[in-house]
C-alpha positions as CSV (number, residue, x, y, z in Angstrom):
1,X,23.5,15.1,10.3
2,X,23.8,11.4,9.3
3,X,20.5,9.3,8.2
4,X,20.9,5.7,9.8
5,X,20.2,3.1,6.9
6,X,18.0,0.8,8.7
7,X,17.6,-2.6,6.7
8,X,14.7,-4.4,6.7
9,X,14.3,-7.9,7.4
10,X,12.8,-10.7,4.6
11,X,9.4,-10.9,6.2
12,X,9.3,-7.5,6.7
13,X,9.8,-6.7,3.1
14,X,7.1,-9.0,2.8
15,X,5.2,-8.1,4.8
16,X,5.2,-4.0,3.2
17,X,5.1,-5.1,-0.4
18,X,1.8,-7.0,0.3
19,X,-0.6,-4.1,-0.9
20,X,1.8,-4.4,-4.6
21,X,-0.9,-7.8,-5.2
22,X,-3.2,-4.8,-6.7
23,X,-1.3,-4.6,-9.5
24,X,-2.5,-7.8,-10.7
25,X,-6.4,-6.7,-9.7
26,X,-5.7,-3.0,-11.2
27,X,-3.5,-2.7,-13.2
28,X,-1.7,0.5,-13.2
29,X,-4.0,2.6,-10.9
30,X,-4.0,-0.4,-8.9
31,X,-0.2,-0.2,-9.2
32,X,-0.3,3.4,-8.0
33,X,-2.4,2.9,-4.8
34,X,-0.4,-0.1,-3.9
35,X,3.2,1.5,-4.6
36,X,2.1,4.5,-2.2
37,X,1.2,2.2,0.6
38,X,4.3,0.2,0.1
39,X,6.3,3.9,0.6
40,X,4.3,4.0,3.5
41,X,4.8,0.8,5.0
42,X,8.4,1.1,4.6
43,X,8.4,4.0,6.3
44,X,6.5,2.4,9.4
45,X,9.0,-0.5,9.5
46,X,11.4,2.2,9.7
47,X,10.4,3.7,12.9
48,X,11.3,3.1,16.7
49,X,7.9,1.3,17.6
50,X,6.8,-1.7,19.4
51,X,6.7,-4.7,16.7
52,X,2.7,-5.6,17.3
53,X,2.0,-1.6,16.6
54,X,4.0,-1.6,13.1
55,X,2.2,-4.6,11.7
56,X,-1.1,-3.4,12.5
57,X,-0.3,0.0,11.1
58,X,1.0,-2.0,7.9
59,X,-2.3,-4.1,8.1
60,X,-4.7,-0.9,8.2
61,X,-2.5,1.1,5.2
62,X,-2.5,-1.8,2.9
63,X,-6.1,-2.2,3.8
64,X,-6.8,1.4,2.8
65,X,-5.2,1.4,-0.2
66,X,-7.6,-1.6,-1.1
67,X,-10.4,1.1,-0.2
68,X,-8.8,3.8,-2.3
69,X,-8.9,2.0,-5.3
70,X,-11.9,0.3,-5.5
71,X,-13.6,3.9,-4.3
72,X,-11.4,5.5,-7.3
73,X,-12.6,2.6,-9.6
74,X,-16.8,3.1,-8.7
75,X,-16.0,7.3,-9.1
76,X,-14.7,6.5,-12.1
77,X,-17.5,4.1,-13.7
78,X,-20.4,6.3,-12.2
79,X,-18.8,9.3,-14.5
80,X,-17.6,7.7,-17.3
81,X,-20.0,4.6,-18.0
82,X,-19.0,3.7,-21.4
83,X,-15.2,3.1,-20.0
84,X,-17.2,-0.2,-18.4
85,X,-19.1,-1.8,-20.5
């Protein structure tokens, strides 16, 4: 069985590697929540689905990797309070 290399297009790399702006707001947990919803997004491009469905799907996964850090970031302060002061 042969994997078909699909290549993405330069918006659409864009377009996936949006959530990777948490690095800069996070640093390397933010770099961790964005790199996963970059895998993810590539994957999504990657599939045989109408155009308008993929880049809301892209929208939503960046937009909850957003969530998962700043959810990881308040767990962390409320149990470690002197890593924030």
């Amino acid at each position: 069985m042969r994997v078909q290399q699909i290549r993405l297009k330069w918006y659409e790399k864009l377009v996936c590697f949006w959530p990777m702006g948490l690095v800069i707001v996070g640093g390397g947990l933010g770099g961790l929540c964005g790199c996963v919803a970059l895998t993810l997004n590539v994957r999504i491009f990657k599939k045989d689905w109408p155009e308008s469905k993929k880049y809301l799907y892209v929208l939503l996964t960046g937009l909850g990797a957003t969530v998962a850090y700043f959810v990881i970031i308040v767990a962390l302060a409320l149990m470690f309070p002197n890593w924030f002061i």
